[in-house]
C-alpha positions as CSV (number, residue, x, y, z in Angstrom):
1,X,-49.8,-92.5,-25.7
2,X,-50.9,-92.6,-29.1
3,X,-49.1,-92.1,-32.1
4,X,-50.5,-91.0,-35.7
5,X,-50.5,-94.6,-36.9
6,X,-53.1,-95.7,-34.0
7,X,-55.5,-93.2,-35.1
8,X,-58.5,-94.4,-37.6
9,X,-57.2,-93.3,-41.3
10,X,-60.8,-91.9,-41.8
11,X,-60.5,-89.7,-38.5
12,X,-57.9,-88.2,-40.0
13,X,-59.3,-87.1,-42.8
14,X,-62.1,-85.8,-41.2
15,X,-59.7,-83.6,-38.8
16,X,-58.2,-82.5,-42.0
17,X,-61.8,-80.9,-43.5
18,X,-62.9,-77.8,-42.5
19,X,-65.9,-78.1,-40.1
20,X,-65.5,-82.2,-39.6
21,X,-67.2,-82.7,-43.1
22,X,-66.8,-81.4,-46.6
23,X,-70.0,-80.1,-47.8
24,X,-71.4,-77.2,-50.3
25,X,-69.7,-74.0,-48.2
26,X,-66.1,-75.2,-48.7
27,X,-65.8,-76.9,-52.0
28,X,-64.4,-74.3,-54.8
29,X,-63.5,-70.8,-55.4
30,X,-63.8,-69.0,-58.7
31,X,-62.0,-70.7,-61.3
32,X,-58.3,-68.9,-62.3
33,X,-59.1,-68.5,-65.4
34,X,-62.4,-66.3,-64.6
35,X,-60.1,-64.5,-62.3
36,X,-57.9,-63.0,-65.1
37,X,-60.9,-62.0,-66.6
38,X,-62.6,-60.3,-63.4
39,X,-59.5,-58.3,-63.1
40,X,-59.0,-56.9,-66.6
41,X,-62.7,-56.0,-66.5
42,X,-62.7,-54.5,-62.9
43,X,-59.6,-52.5,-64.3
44,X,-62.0,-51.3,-67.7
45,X,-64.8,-50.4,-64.9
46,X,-62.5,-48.1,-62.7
47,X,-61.5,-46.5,-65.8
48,X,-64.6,-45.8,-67.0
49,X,-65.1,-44.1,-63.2
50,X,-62.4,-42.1,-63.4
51,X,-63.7,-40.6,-66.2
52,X,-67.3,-39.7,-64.7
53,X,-65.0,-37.9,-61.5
54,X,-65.2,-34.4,-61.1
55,X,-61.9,-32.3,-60.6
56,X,-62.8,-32.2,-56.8
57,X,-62.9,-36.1,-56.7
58,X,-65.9,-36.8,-56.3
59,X,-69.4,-38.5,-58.5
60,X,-72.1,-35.6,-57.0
61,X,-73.7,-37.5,-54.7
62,X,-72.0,-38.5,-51.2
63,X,-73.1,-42.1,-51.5
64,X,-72.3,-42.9,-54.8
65,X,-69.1,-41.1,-54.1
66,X,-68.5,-43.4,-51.0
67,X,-69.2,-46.5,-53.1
68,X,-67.2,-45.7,-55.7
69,X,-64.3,-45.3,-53.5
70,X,-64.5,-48.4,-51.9
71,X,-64.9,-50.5,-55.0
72,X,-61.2,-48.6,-55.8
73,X,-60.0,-49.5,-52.8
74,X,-61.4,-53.0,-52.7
75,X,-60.5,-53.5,-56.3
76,X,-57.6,-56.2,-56.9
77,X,-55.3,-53.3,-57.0
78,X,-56.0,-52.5,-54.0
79,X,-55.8,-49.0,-55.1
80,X,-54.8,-46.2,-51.5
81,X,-53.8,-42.6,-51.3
82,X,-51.1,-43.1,-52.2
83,X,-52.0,-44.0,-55.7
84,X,-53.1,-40.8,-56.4
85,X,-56.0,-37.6,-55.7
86,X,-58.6,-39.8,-57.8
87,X,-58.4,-42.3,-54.0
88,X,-57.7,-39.6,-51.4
89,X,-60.2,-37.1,-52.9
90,X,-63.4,-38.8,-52.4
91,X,-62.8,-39.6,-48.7
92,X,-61.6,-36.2,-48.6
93,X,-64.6,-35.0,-50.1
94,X,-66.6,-37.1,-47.5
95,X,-64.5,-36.3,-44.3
96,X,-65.5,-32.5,-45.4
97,X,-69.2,-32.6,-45.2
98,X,-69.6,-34.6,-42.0
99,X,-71.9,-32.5,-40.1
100,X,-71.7,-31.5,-36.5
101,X,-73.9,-34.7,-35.3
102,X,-72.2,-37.0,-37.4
103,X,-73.9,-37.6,-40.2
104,X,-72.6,-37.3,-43.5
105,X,-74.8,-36.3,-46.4
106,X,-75.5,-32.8,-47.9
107,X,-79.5,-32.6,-47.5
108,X,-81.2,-35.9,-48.3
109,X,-80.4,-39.8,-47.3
110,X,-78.7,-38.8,-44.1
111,X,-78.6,-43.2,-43.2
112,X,-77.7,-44.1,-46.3
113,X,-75.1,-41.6,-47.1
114,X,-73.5,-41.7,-43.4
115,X,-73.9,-46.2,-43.9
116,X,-71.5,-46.0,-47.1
117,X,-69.2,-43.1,-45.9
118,X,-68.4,-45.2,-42.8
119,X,-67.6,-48.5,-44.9
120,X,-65.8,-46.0,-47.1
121,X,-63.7,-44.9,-43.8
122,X,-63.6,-48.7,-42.4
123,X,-61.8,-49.7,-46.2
124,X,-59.7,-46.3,-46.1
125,X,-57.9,-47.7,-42.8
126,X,-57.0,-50.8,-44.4
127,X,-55.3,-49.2,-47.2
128,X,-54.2,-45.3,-47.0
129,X,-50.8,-44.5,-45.9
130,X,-51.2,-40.7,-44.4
131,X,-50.9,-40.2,-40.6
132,X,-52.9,-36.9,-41.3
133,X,-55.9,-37.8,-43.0
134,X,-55.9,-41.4,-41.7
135,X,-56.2,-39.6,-38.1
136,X,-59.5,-37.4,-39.7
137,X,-60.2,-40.7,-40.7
138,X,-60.3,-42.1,-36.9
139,X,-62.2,-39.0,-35.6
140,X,-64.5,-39.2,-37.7
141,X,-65.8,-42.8,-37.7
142,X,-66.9,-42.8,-34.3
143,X,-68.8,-39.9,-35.0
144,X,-70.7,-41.5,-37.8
145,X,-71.1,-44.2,-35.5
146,X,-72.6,-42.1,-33.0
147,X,-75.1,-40.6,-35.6
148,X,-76.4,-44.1,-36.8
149,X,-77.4,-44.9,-33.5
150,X,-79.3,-41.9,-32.9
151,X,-81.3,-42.3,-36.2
152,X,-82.4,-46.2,-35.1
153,X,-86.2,-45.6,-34.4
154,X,-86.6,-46.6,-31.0
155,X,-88.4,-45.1,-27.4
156,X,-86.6,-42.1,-27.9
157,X,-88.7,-41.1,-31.0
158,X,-91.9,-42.4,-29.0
159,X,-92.2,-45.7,-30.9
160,X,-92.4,-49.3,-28.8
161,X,-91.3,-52.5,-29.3
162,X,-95.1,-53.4,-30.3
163,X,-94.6,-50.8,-33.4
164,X,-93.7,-52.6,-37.1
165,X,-91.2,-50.2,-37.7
166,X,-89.4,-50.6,-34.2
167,X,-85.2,-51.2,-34.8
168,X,-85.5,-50.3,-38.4
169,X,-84.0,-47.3,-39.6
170,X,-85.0,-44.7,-42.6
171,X,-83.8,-42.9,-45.2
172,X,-83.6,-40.3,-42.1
173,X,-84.8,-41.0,-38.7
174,X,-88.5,-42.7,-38.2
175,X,-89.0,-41.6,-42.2
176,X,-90.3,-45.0,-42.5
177,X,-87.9,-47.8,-42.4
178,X,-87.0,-50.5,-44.8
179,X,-84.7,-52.9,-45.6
180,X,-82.4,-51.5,-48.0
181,X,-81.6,-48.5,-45.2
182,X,-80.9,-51.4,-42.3
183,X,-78.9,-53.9,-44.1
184,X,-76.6,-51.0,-44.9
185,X,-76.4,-49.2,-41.3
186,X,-75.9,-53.1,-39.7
187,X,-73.5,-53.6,-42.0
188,X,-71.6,-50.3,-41.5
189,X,-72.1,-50.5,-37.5
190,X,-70.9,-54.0,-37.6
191,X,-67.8,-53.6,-39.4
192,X,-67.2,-50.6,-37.0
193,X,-66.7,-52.6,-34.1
194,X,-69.8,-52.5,-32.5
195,X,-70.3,-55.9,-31.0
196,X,-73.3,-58.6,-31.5
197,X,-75.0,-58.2,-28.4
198,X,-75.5,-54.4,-28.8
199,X,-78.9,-53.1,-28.2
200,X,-78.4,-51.4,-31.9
201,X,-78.6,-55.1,-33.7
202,X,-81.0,-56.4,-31.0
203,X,-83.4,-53.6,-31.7
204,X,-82.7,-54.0,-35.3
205,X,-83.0,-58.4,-35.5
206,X,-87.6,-57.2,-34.2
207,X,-87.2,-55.0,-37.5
208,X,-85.3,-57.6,-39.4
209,X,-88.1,-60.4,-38.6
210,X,-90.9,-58.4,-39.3
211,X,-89.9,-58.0,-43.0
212,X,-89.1,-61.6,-43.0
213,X,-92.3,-63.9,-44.6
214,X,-92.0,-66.2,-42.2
215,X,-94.7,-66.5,-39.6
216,X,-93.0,-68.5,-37.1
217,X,-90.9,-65.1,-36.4
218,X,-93.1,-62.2,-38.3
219,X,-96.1,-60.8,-35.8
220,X,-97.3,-59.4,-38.5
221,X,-100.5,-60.7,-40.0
222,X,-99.9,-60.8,-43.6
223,X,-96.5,-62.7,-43.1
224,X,-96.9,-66.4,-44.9
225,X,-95.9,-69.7,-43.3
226,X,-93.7,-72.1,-42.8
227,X,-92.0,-73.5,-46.4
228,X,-94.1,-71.1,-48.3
229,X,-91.5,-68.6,-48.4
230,X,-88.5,-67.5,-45.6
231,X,-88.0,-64.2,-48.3
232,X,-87.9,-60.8,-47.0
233,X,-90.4,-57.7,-48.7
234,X,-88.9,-54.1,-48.4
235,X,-90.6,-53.4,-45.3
236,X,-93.5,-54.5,-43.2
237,X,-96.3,-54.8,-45.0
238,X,-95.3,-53.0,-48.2
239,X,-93.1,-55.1,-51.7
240,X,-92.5,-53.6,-54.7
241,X,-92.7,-57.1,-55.6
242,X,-96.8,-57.2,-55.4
243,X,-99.0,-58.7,-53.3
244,X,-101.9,-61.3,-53.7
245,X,-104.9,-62.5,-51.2
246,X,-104.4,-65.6,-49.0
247,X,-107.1,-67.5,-48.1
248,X,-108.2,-66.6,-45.0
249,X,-108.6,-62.7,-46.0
250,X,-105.6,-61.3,-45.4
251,X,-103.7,-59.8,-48.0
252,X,-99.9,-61.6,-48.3
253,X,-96.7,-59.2,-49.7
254,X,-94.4,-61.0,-52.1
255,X,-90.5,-61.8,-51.2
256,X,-87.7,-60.6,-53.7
257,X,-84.4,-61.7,-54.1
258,X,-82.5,-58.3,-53.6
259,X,-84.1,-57.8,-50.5
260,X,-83.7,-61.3,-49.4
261,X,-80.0,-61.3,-49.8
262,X,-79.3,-58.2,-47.6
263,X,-81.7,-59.9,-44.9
264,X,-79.6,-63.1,-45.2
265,X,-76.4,-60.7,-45.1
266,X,-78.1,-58.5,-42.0
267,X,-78.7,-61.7,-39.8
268,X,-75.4,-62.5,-40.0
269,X,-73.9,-58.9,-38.8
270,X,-76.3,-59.3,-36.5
271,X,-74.9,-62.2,-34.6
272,X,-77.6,-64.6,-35.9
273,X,-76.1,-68.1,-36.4
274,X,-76.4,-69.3,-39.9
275,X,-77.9,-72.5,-38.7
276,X,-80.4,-70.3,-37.1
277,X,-84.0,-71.5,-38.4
278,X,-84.5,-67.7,-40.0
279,X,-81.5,-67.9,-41.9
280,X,-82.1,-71.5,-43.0
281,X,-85.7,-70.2,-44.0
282,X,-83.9,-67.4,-46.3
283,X,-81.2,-69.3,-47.8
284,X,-84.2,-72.0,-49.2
285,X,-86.0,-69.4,-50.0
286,X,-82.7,-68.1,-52.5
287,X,-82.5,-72.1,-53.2
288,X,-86.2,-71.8,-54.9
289,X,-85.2,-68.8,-56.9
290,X,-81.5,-68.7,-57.7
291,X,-80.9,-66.7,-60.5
292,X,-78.1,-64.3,-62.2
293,X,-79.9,-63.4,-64.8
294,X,-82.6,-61.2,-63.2
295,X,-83.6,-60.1,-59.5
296,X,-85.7,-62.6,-58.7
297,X,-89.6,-61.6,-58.4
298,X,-88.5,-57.8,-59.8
299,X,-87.1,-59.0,-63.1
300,X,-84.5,-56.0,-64.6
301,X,-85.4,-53.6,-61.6
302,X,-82.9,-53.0,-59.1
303,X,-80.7,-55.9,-60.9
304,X,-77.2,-54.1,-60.8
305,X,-78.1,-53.9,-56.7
306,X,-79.1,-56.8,-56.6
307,X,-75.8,-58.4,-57.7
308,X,-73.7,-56.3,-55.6
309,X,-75.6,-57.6,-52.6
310,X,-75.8,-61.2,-53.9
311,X,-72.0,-61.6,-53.9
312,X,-71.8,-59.8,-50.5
313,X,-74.4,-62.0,-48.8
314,X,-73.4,-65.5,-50.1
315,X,-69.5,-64.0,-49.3
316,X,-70.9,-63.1,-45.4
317,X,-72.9,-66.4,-45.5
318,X,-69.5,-68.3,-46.6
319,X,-70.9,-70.5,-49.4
320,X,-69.1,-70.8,-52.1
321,X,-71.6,-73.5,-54.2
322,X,-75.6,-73.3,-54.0
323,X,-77.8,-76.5,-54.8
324,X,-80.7,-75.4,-56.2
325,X,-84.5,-76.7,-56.0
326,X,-84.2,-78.6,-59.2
327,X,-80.2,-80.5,-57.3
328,X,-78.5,-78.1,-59.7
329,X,-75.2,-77.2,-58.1
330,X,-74.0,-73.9,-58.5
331,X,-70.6,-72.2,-58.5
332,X,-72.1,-68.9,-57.6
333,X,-69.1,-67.0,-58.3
334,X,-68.1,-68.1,-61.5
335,X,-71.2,-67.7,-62.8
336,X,-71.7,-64.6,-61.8
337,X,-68.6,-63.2,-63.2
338,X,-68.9,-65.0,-66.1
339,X,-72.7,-63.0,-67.1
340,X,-71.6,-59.6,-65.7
341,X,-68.7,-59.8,-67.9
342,X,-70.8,-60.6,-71.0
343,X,-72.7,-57.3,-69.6
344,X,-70.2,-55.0,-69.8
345,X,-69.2,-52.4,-72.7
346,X,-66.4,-53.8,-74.2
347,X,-65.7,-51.2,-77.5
348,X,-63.1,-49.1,-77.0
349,X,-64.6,-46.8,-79.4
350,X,-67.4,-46.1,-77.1
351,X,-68.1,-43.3,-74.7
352,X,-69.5,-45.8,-72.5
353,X,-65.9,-48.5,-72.9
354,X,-65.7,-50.3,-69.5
355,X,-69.1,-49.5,-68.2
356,X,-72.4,-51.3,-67.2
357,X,-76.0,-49.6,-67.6
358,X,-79.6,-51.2,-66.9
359,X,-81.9,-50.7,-69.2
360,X,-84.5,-50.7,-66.8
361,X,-83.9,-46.8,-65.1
362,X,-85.2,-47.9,-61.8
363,X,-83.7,-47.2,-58.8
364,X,-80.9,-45.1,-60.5
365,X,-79.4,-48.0,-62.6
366,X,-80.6,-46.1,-65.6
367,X,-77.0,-44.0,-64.8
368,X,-74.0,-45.7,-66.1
369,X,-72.0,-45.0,-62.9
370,X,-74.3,-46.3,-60.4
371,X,-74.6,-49.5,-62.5
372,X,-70.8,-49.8,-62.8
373,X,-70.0,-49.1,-59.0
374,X,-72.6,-52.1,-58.5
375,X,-70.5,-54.3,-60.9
376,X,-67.3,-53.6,-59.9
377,X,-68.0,-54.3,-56.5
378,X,-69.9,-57.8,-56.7
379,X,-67.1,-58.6,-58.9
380,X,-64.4,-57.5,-56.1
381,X,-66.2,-59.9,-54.1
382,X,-66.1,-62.4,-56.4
383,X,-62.2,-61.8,-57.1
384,X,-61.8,-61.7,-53.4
């Protein structure tokens, strides 16, 4: 039998690192300092929310009220029902316009409203303490559920698995699929229980590929090859990001980083291993374009989304330092809190005192709230 002093002195050590090896996923978390900070300023943000709430609890719109809730609850506070009508209100106001099918939106965004009102319900479990509304709570997320599956474009809507926009899913339905709309109804459907191996995510990985440049996994035509890129476009065959000629004809989309984060973070719900040759192709792909001072290949557009999905992805992906093209190692989470805190309206004399706003209007980011529901929760992540 073998006792502790028989065993190599290096073995040991290796036992005692996570994975066998210390290497760039495990080595720091965001320095205590920082943290202090994130808090205060998270606390400044929710205040600044509050204020934009209407008496019914709510922001207007069902998905900005859903995301607004969860950054509450997700906040450091950990803020629940309990707390007060400006938490229970907006899932209340959310459990009330859940339609018949499941879905809940008003008119418009029917996948994107029902995504972020069933992570709203998923983060309301964790925290709220009322057996009534945490049992409307119950009944409903399995009927969001339910209504996410239906609105996956697949044989029932006529569509094969030879079709571009097979597995994706829409702002509603087959109303042409794209990233943004997937990474959020994976996410959500994930989260809910369903498992890996569903035929949802295995419908949605075909979609997932196919706005992936990456050739070796993309049918597509215009997809590039091998170490040329591993980013993901908005959907197949169409990038806000542009597009240039390659030189055999065909006409090549360009990769952006907000996209490419949710596809790293939509592999991943997916049951794709992050050692998976896709994923390694993404995560290089950030590697070449790492940035926290703009969305990479879209500048200021979309830059308040794309920091909320940045934080969620390299969180998901469980990398807490990125080494960049140039062997620049990054602490991804101080630095991030660090600029969106040099972002933020800091005079208390200001209408505006606790907020974030783009200056670029794109994509809603031109409305204080939006922006600040974006920076709150990237920098819950962060805190997290």
């Amino acid at each position: 039998m073998h006792t502790i002093k028989s065993i190599p002195i290096l073995l040991i050590l290796l036992l005692l690192l996570p994975n066998g090896f210390a290497d760039e996923t495990k080595s720091s978390d965001i320095d205590p300092q920082i943290k202090k900070k994130v808090k205060k300023s998270v606390d400044h943000g929710l205040l600044f929310l509050r204020s934009t709430q209407t008496p019914e609890g709510h922001w207007g719109h069902p998905g900005i009220t859903a995301l607004a809730a969860i950054a509450f609850m997700k906040s450091p506070r950990k803020y629940s029902d309990e707390d007060g009508p400006f938490v229970r209100r907006p899932i209340e106001f959310l459990l009330s316009i859940q339609k018949e099918d499941g879905g809940v939106y008003k008119k418009t965004l029917p996948n994107y409203n029902t995504s972020v009102a069933l992570l709203a319900f998923l983060e309301a479990k964790k925290v709220f303490k009322n057996p009534e509304l945490l049992a409307r709570i119950d009944k409903a997320i399995p009927r969001a559920k339910k209504f996410l599956r239906g609105i996956q474009v697949d044989e029932q809507e006529g569509y094969t698995s030879k079709d571009k926009f097979y597995g994706g899913v829409g702002y509603g339905g087959d109303q042409r699929p794209d990233m943004s709309n997937i990474q959020l109804s994976i996410e959500a459907m994930r989260k809910a229980g369903v498992p890996e191996d569903d035929p949802f995510f295995q419908k949605a990985l075909q979609f997932l590929q196919r706005c992936q440049n990456r050739s070796e996994s993309n049918d597509q035509k215009w997809a590039r090859g091998g170490s040329e890129d591993g980013g993901f476009v908005y959907y197949p065959g169409n990038s806000p990001a542009g597009k240039e000629k390659k030189p055999d004809g065909t006409t090549a989309f360009t990769s952006y980083g907000s996209m490419t984060y949710a596809g790293i973070k939509s592999f991943i719900y997916a049951g794709v291993d992050r050692k998976d040759p896709r994923v390694e192709a993404a995560v290089n792909w950030i590697r070449k374009h790492y940035s926290i001072t703009e969305n990479p290949n879209m500048g200021a557009q979309g830059l308040y989304y794309y920091y909320h999905t940045f934080a969620k992805a390299l969180k998901v992906y469980d990398i807490d330092t990125i080494t960049d093209s140039d062997g620049k190692t990054h602490n991804w989470r101080n630095e991030l809190c660090n600029h969106l805190l040099s972002l933020q309206d800091t005079d208390e004399n200001s209408d505006g005192f606790g907020s974030w706003k783009n200056e670029n209007p794109r994509w809603w980011e031109g409305d204080p709230t939006l922006a600040t529901i974006y920076a709150v929760l990237a920098l819950n992540h962060c805190y997290e």
